[in-house]
N, C-alpha and C positions, 0 to 999 in steps of 0.2 A: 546369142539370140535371146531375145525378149519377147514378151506379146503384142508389144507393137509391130510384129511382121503379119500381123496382119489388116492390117491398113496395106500392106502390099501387095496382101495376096488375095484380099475379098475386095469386089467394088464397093462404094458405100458398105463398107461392115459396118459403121453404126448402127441400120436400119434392122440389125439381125440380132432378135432375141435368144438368148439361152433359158431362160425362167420365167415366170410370172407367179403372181400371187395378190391374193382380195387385197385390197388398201382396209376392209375392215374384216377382219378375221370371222367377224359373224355375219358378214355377208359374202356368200362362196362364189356367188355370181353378179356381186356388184365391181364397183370400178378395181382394175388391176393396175398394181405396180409391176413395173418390168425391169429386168438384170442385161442390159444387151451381152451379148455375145462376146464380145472384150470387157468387160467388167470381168465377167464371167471367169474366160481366162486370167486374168489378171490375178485374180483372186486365187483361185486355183495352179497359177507357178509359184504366188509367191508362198502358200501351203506347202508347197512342193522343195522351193527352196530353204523353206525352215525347217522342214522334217530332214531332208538332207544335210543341213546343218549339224541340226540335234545330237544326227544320230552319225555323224561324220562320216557320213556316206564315200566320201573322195578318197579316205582311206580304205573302203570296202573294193570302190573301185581298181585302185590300184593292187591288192591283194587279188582282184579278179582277170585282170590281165596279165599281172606275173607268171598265175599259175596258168592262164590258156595262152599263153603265147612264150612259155617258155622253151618249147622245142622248136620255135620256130627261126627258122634262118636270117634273121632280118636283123640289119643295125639296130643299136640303140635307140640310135636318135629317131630311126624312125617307126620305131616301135611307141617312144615319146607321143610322138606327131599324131599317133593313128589312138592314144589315150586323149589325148584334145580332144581329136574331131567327135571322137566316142562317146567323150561327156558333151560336147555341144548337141549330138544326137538324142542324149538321155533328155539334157535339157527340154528340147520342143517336143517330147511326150506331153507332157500338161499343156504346152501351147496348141498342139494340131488335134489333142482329144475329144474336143466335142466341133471341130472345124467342120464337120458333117451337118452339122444345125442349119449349114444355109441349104438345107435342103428345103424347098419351095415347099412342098408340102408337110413340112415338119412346122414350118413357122405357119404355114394357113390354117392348120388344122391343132397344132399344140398348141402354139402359140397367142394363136388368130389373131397373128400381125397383117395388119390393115396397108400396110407400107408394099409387099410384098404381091406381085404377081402368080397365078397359078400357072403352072410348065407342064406340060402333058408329058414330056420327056422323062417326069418323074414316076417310079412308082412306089409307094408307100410310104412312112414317115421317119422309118429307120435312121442316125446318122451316125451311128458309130462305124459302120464297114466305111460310108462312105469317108470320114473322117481317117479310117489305117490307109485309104488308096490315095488321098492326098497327099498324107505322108510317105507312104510309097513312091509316089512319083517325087514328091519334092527331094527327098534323099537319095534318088535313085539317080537323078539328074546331078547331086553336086558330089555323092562320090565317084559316081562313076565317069563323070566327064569333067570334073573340073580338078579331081584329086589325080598328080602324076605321077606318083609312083607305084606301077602296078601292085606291088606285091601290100604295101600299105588299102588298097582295094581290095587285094585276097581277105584283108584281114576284119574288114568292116563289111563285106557285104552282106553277111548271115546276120546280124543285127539290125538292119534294114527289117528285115523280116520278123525277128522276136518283137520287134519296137510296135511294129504295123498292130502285130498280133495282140500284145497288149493294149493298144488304142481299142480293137475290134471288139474284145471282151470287155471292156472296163466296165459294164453294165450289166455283166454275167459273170459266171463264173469261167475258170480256164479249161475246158476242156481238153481237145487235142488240138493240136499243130494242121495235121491234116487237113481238118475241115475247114481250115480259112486259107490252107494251100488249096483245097478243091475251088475254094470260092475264086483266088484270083486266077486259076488257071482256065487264058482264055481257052484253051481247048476243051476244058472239063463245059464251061461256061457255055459256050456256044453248042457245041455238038446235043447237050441235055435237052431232052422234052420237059424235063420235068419243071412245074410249075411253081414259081418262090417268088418270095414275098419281096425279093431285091433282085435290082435290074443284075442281069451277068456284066460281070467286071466293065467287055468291052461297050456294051450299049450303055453302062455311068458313065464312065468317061466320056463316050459322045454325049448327052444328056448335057452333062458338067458342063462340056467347053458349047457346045451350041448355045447355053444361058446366056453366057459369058460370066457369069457370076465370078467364079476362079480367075484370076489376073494374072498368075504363074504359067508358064509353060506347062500343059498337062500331056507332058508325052509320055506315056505308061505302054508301050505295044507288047504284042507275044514274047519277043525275045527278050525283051526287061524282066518280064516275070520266069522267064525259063533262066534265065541265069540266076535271079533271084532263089528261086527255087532250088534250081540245083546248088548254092553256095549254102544251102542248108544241105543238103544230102550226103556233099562231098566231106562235110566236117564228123558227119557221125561215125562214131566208132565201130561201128559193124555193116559200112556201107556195101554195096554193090561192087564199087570198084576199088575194093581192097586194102582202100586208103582207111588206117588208122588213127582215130584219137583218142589219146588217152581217157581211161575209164573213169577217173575222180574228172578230168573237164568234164565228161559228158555229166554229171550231176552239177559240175559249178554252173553248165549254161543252164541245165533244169531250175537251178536253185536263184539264179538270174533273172529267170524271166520271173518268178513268183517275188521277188523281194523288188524290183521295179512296178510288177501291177499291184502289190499293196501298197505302195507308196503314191500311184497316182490316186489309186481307189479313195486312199485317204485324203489326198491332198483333194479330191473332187468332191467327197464329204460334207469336210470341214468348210472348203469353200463356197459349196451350194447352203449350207447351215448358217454362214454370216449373213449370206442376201436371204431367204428364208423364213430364219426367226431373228433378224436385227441382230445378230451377237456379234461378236469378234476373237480372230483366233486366237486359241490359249494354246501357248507351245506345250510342248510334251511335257509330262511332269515325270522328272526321275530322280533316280535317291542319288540328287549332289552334296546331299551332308550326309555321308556316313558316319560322318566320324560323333555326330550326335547319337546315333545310333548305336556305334561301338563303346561310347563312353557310359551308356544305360546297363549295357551289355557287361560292360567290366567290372560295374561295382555291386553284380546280383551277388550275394553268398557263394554260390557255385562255382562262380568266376574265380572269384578271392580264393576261395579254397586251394583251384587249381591251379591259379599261379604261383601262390605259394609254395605245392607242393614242386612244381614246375625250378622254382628258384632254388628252393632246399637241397631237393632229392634227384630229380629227373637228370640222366635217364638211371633206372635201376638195373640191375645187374639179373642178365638169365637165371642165374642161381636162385636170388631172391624174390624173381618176379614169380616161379614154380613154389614159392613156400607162402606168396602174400593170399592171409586169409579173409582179407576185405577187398571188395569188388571196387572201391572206389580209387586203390592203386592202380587196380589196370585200368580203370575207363580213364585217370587218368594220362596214364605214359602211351595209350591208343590219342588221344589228345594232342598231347607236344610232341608225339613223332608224327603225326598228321600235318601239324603245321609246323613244323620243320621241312618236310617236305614239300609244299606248297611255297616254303621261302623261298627252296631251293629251285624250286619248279614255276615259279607263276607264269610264268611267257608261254606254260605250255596250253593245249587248250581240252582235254580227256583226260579224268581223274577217277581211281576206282579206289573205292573205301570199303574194304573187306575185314569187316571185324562182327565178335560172336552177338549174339542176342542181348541184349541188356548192357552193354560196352558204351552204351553213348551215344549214337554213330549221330541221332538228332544233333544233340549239344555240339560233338565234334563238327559238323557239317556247317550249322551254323556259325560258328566261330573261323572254317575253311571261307566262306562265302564273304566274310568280313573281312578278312584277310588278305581276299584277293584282290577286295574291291580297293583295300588301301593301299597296296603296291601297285595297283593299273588303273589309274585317275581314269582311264576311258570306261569304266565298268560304271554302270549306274542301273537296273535293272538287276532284282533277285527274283527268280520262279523258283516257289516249293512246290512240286510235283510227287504226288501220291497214287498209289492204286486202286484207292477208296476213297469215298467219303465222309467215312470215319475215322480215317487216319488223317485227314484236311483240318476236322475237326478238333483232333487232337491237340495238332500243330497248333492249331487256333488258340487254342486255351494255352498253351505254352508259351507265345509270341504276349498275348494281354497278360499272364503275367508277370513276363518281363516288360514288356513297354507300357501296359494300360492307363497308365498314369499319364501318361504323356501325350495329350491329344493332337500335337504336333505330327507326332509318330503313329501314332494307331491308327489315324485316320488318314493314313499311307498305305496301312497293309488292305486288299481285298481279296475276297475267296470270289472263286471263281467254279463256278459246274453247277449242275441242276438244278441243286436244292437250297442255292442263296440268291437272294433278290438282288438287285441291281445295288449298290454300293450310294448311300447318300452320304456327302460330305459330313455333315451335322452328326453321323451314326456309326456305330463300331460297326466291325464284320457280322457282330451278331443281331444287328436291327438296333443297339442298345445306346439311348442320346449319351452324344458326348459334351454338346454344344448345341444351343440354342440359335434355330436361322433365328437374322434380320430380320423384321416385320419387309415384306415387299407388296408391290403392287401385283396384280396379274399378272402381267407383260414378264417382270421381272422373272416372276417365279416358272413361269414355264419356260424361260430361256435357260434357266438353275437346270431344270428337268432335261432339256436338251442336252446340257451339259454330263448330266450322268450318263445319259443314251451314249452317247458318244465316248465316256471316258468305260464303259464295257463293252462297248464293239470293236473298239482300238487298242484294249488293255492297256488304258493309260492309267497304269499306277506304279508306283518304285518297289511296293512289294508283293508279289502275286500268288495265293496258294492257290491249287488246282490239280486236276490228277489229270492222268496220262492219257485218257479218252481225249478229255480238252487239247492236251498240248500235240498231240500227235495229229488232230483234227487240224492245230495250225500250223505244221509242219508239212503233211500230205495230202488234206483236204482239198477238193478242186473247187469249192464254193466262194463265191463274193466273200458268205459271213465267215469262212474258214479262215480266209487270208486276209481280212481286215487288219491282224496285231501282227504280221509272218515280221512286220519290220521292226518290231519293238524286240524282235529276238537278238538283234543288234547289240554289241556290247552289254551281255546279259551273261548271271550267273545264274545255271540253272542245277537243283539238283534231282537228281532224277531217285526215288526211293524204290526200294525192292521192285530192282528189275526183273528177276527172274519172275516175277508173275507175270511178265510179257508170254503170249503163246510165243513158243519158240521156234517156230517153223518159218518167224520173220527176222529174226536174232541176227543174221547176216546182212537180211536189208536197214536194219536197224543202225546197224555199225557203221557199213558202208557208209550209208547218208549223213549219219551226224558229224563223221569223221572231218570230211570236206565241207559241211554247212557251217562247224562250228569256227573254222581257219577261216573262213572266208567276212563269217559275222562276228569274230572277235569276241565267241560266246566260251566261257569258260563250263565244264560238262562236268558236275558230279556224282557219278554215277554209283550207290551204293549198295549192302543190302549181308547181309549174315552168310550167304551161300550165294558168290557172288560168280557167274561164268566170266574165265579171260574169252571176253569176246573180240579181242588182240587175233586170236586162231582164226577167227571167221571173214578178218577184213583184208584177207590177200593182200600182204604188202603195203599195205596203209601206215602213217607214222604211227608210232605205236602212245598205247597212255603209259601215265604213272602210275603207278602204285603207292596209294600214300602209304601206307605201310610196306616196308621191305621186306618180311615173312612176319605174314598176318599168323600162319600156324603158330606161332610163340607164344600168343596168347591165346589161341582158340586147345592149346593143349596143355596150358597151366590148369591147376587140380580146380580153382576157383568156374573156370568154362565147362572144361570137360568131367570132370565128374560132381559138379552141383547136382545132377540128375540123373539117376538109376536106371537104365532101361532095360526090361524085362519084355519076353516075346511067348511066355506060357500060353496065352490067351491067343495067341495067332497062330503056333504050333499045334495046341491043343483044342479043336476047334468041336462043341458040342452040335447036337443037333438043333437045338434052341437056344441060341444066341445071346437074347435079352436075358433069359435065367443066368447063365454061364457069369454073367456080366456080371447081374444084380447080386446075387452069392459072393462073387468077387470083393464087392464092394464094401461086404458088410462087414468085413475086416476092420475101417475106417471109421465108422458112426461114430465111434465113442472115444475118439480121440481126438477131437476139436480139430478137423485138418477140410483148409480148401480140397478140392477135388473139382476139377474139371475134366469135363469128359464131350468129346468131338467127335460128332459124325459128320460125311460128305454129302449125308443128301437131307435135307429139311424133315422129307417123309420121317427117317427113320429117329430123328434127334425128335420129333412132334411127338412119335410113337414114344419112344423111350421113357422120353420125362412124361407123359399121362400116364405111361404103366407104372413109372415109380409110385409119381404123385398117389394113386390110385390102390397104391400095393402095402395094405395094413402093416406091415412090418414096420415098414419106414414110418406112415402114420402115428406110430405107438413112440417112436423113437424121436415126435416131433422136431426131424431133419427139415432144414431148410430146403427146399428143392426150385434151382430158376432155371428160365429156357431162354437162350439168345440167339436167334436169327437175325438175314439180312429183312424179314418182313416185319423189325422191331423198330420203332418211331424211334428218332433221336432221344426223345424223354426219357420211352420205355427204355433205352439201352444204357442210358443216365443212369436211371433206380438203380436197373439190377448190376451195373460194375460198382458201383457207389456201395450199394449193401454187401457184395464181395468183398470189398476191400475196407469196411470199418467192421463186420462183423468178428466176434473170436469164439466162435462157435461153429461147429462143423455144417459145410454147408456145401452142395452140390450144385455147380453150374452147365448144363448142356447145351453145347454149342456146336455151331456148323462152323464150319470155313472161316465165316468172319472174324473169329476170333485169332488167327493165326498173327497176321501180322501189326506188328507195333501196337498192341494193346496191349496199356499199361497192367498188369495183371500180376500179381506173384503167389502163385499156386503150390499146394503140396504134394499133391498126389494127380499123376494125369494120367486119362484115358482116350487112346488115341485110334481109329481108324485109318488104317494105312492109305498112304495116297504116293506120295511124290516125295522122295530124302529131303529135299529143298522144303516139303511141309509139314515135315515129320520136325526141322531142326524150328523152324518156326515155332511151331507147340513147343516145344521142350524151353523155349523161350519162358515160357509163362509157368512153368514150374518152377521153382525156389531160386526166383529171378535176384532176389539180393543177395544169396548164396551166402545163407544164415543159418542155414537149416538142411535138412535132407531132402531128398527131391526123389520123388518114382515114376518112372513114365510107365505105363503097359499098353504095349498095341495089341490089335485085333483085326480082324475082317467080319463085318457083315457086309457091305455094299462094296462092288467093285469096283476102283476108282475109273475103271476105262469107259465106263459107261457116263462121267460126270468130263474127263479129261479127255476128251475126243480128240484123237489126231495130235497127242502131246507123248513123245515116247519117251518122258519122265515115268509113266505109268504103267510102261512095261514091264512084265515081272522081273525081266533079269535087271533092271534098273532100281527096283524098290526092297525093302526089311524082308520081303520072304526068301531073296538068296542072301548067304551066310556074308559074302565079301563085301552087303553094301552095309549090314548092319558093321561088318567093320569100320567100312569108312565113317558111319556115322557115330558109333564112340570114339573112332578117333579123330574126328571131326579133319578128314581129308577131302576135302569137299574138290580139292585142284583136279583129284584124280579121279572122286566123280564127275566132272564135270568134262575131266577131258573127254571120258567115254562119250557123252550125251554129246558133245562139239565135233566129235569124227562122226558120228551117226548123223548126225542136226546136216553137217557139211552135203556129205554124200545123199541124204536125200533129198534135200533142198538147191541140188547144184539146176534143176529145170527149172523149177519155178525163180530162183537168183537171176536167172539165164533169161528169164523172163524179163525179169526187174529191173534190169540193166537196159535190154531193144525197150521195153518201155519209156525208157531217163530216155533214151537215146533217138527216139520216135517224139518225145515230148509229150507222152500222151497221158494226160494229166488224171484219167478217169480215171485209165488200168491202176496207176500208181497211188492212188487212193482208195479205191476200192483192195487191193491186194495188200496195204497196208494199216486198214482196218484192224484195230485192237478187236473190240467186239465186233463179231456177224448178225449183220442186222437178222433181228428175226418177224417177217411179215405176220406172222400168226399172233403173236403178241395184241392182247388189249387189257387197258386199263379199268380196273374197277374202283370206283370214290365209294365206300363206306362210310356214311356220314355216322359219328359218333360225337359225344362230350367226352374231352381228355385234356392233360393239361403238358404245357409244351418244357421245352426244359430248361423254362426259369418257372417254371411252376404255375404258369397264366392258364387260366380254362378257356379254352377253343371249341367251339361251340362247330362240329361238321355242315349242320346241313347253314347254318350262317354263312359261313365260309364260302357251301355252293353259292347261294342265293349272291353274295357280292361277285362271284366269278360271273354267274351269267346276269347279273345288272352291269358290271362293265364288260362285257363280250357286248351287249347291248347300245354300250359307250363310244365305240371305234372309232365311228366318226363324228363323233360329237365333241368329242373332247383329241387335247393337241395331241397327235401322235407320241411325243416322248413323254408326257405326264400318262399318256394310258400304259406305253411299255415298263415305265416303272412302276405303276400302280399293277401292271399284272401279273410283274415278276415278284412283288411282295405277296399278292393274291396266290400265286401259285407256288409259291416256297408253304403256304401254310395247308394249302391244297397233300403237301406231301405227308402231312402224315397221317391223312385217308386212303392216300391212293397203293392199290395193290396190283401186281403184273400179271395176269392169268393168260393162260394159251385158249386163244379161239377154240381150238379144236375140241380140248378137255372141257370147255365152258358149259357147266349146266345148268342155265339158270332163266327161266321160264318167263320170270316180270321182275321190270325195274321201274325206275320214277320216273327216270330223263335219259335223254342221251345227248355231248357233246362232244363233236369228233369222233375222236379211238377211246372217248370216257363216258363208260357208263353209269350210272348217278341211284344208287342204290338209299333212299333215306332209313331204313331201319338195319343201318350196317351191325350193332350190338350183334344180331344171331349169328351172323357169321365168325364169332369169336366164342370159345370153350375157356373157361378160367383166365380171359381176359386176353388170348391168343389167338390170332386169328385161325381160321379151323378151313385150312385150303381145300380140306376136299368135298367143302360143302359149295365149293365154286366148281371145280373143276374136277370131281372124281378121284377118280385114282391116277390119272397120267397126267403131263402138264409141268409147270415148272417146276424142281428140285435140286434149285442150285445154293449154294449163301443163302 
């Protein structure tokens, strides 16, 4: 099937517009050019057939039939036969998608095509529904009365219906199932009072065929839709009548329908974007030279090193590897037993990388990712997925400088999440020229713009950094923008970094889904992190991962991991009535002996408290000690300085920090001060103490703040899980994390077995809202607003940013919207608004005390004398929001 069927199925379908647009862009209501209705399509299969190309879809397909029709009793051949008609049914998605447009009043009123009659039979301009009922009927006629073999009709009628469904949506996001089952069920239809914007099922189809418009057979009656319907009910796994289907199909059909509607979405995009802004489409861009890439890669210093030692020594002997007094033997025999096993392993698709703090795991990972891509030609896509955006960061500066040099390359990798502007070709990840555009004209330049618009709604890039909000949004998300890239996850190597910051009350739906998404999209999963759960226990029977390491404990219990650092629990044992004093006493052991010191609390309050009483507290003064404070409320710059001054000073110097310091910051600390929380972030910190394991190392925990009050609903934080009972401080010198972890995975199971139970009649309902909403990393929080502190600072190449400028360009372009071309304003205001970030602060409505402001835009309020809000150059939160309000990172 092609888009010429329809010349068979529209009378005069040439007279039927899809688009229009001014012939002079600066005249919005002078003469129109128009896109008929088969261009239209045209343009939009053959998007459709190249993204399916791209991304070898036929192969997805067929892994997608395998696994749902493997229990089924049916010949080969014609199980074959019933993969045909399936992809010819995939196919005329793009073709019947916008076939709704000859609705009479969508072309008099959108269109204001002059060719076209008004039909009263119509009501309103909608043509997406009408467009899933044509397909409906069209597919409904040729499998069910023209295809003979019953049981090959069992097989295909339930797709009938996902296919329709995607048609309905393509211009929303995916909701539930149901509501477009209410829609076609004439019973639902007819019997309603209630009033809508779209004729009920049965009076379109009278409508349709009275026009004559539709030239096809339009027999669509009750009983079409009741079997319809019911060939969805009967296949669910927890139907009514008893009838079983397996629990990973019911996520393949879940994960079906979303990897089809992002491929039309895209393919209708791209093809609305050639007629549009004149361009033409630019196939997907993916990383088909790796091997350019591995060969940058192999000749860093680091590289050398380690295959040298690789070729020399590796692998070393238990004996030996318990007496090596250099870290850089074990990061690297963690290394070549890592891709060792990956040689051995690549065909599989779930990888866990469980090794100690400072072991490498970046370097190892990356080198896993390279590796995979060169024994499976079909890999072309790497995501680095992080749980901040300071550790995106990080990566960032690690990637430029190994690749920076190479503009071929760098201008391949982009960050992706909040705080980075759209990606121009001509510019590193960090906004920083790498190359010089062309001189162009107008025209030219704002189809360039387009062109970015488009390659970050579709994440078309070969290397993607991003954290786990982002990637889960494209995973579970029910929105349009969510599932725009869901198809780029396709032959893609992802690694997933310290998972265990996931709340873990989802850890089972977590497993579950990636398990079966990744077999299906031929996505290689590398799942890593210091204290890493086998979340193998949680997926009931699911194939199982590897293990790149085959007992990670042999290195996490050589003397170089486990006793680099000293842990002492005086200070949590021994608990004063004044806390801060208790501490400050503690500390003065250290002054005078040139030693970092870090010290972490969980809640902002109490770390803001601390370091003003140091700062503040004549002793230290006398001792002119260094004293810095790092929060998540620190500008990327501010967080610049003060790790940068940590880590070239040789003089004793004091850093207090919250949370953010735990994971993957580069840090190597002597002496650490820790407020208990979670084992999993107790071993985090100890990370950053005498991290090159050259020196001696002291951890001392404490309690002032109780983590349960920061860790809601996380039973890492329960007491018998955390250092105040005796057995977990054991596990944690002896760094047995399996058998913490089992604990927390029998508890994690059993309580989570209703809400799984949930998650699963949800996959199995299709109901695409519950399944995103319930798989939310962060819970939205309503109360939340932002506040812009316009200040002078300077960013972190050292440029002076001038705040209240800043405003002043945001709202001269908010003022632009329509003035200028959509994709040059969305890229001008994601560069506007990445600089925006290092004004903007998150305060709770409720705590908000603050009387007069400048402006207000949206959920931002625009404060120009931001300076008072900051005490020794820190922001001073509770001159916003009091005493309650946020106190997290």
């Amino acid at each position: 099937m092609d888009y010429k069927i329809l010349n068979d199925l529209i009378e005069n379908v040439d007279k039927y517009k899809a688009h229009r647009k001014p012939k002079n862009e600066e005249e919005k209501d002078g003469e129109q050019i128009y896109e008929t209705l088969l261009e239209h399509t045209r343009r939009t299969e053959r998007c459709f057939n190249e993204f399916w190309k791209a991304k070898k879809c036929d192969d997805v397909l067929d892994r997608f039939c395998d696994v749902l029709w493997q229990d089924k009793v049916i010949k080969k051949k014609d199980i074959e036969e019933a993969k045909i008609i399936l992809k010819e049914m995939i196919e005329a998605i793009p073709i019947f998608h916008d076939l709704g447009k000859i609705n009479p009043n969508f072309q008099i009123e959108k269109m204001e095509n002059k060719e076209i009659i008004k039909d009263k039979n119509f009501i309103g301009t909608k043509h997406s529904f009408i467009s899933a009922i044509l397909y409906l009927s069209y597919f409904r006629n040729n499998i069910m009365k023209k295809i003979k073999g019953r049981k090959i009709k069992g097989l295909l009628k339930e797709f009938i219906l996902y296919h329709a469904y995607i048609i309905e949506r393509h211009h929303s996001g995916i909701n539930k199932i149901n509501d477009f089952i209410g829609k076609i069920n004439f019973k639902i239809n007819n019997n309603s009072e209630q009033v809508i914007k779209e004729l009920p099922i049965s009076k379109l189809i009278e409508a349709i065929t009275k026009s004559k418009i539709y030239l096809n057979d339009l027999s669509l009656e009750e009983g079409d839709t009741d079997i319809i319907i019911a060939s969805f009910e009967d296949t669910k796994f927890m139907n009514k009548n008893g009838k079983q289907r397996n629990r990973e199909q019911g996520i393949y059909i879940c994960i079906y329908i979303r990897w089809l509607y992002s491929l039309l979405v895209a393919s209708d995009y791209y093809a609305t974007s050639e007629f549009m802004n004149n361009g033409s489409f630019n196939e997907v861009e993916d990383l088909n030279n790796v091997q350019d890439w591995i060969n940058i890669y192999e000749n860093t210093g680091l590289m050398e090193s380690i295959r040298k030692y690789q070729n020399e020594i590796y692998p070393m002997s238990i004996e030996n590897l318990n007496k090596a007094t250099n870290i850089n033997i074990l990061r690297s025999e963690i290394f070549c037993e890592a891709e060792e096993q990956i040689k051995n392993n690549y065909q599989e698709n779930i990888f866990y990388l469980e090794a100690p703090t400072g072991s490498g795991k970046s370097n190892t990972a990356m080198n896993l990712s390279f590796k995979l891509m060169s024994l499976n030609k079909d890999l072309c896509k790497i995501f680095w997925i992080y749980p901040f955006n300071t550790l995106v960061e990080q990566n960032l500066d690690t990637l430029e400088n190994i690749f920076g040099k190479k503009e071929n390359i760098i201008s391949k990798i982009a960050v992706i999440n909040s705080l980075t502007p759209i990606k121009l070709k001509h510019v590193d990840c960090k906004g920083n020229t790498i190359s010089e555009n062309d001189e162009a004209d107008e025209n030219s330049e704002k189809s360039v713009y387009r062109q970015f618009l488009l390659d970050r709604q579709f994440l078309n890039y070969p290397m993607i950094l991003s954290t786990h909000v982002s990637l889960f949004n494209t995973i579970f998300g029910e929105s349009q923008q969510n599932l725009f890239g869901f198809y780029q996850l396709i032959n893609s190597v992802i690694v997933l970094d310290e998972i265990q910051s996931y709340k873990n009350s989802i850890w089972t739906e977590i497993i579950c889904f990636l398990k079966p998404l990744a077999k299906l999209f031929n996505m290689k999963i590398i799942i890593m992190s210091a204290t890493l759960p086998n979340l193998d226990r949680l997926s009931q029977g699911q194939s199982e991962a590897i293990f790149l390491l085959k007992d990670s404990n042999k290195f996490f219990k050589t003397d170089c991991f486990k006793n680099r650092v000293q842990l002492n629990y005086d200070l949590l044992d021994n608990q004063s009535d004044d806390k801060f004093v208790q501490l400050k006493e503690h500390l003065k052991q250290y002054l005078d002996k040139n030693k970092k010191i870090l010290i972490e609390f969980i809640k902002k309050r109490t770390a803001n408290d601390f370091w003003m009483n140091l700062v503040e507290d004549e002793y230290f003064a006398e001792k002119n000690i260094k004293i810095e404070y790092l929060s998540g409320d620190d500008s990327l710059a501010e967080r610049k300085r003060i790790l940068d001054e940590v880590k070239n000073t040789k003089k004793t110097i004091i850093l207090i920090a919250t949370q953010v310091i735990e994971a993957g910051v580069d840090l190597d600390m002597d002496i650490g001060y820790k407020n208990i929380s979670k084992l999993d972030s107790e071993e985090q910190f100890i990370g950053r103490i005498n991290r090159s394991c050259k020196r001696k190392g002291i951890t001392y925990f404490f309690k002032i703040d109780d983590a349960k009050t920061i860790y809601k609903n996380d039973i890492r934080v329960d007491s018998e899980f955390t250092v105040e009972e005796e057995n977990m401080r054991e596990i944690l010198i002896n760094k047995n994390f399996g058998d913490y972890y089992n604990k927390i995975l029998d508890v994690t199971k059993k309580n989570n077995k209703a809400t799984f139970k949930d998650f699963l009649e949800n996959i199995a309902d299709l109901n695409y809202e519950r399944i995103a909403k319930n798989m939310k990393l962060i819970d939205e929080n309503k109360n939340i607003v932002q506040v812009y502190l316009a200040r002078t600072i300077k960013d972190v190449n050292g440029n002076v940013i001038n705040g209240k400028e800043i405003w002043q360009q945001y709202i001269n372009l908010l003022k632009m919207r329509y003035s200028m071309d959509y994709a040059e304003w969305k890229v001008n205001m994601s560069i506007i608004t990445s600089k925006m970030n290092y004004f903007i602060y998150q305060v709770n409505k409720a705590n908000l005390e603050l009387k007069e402001y400048n402006d207000k835009m949206g959920n931002i309020i625009y404060i120009e004398d931001g300076d008072k809000y900051f005490k020794k150059d820190k922001f001073n939160r509770e001159m916003l929001q009091g005493v309650g309000g946020i106190d997290f990172i």
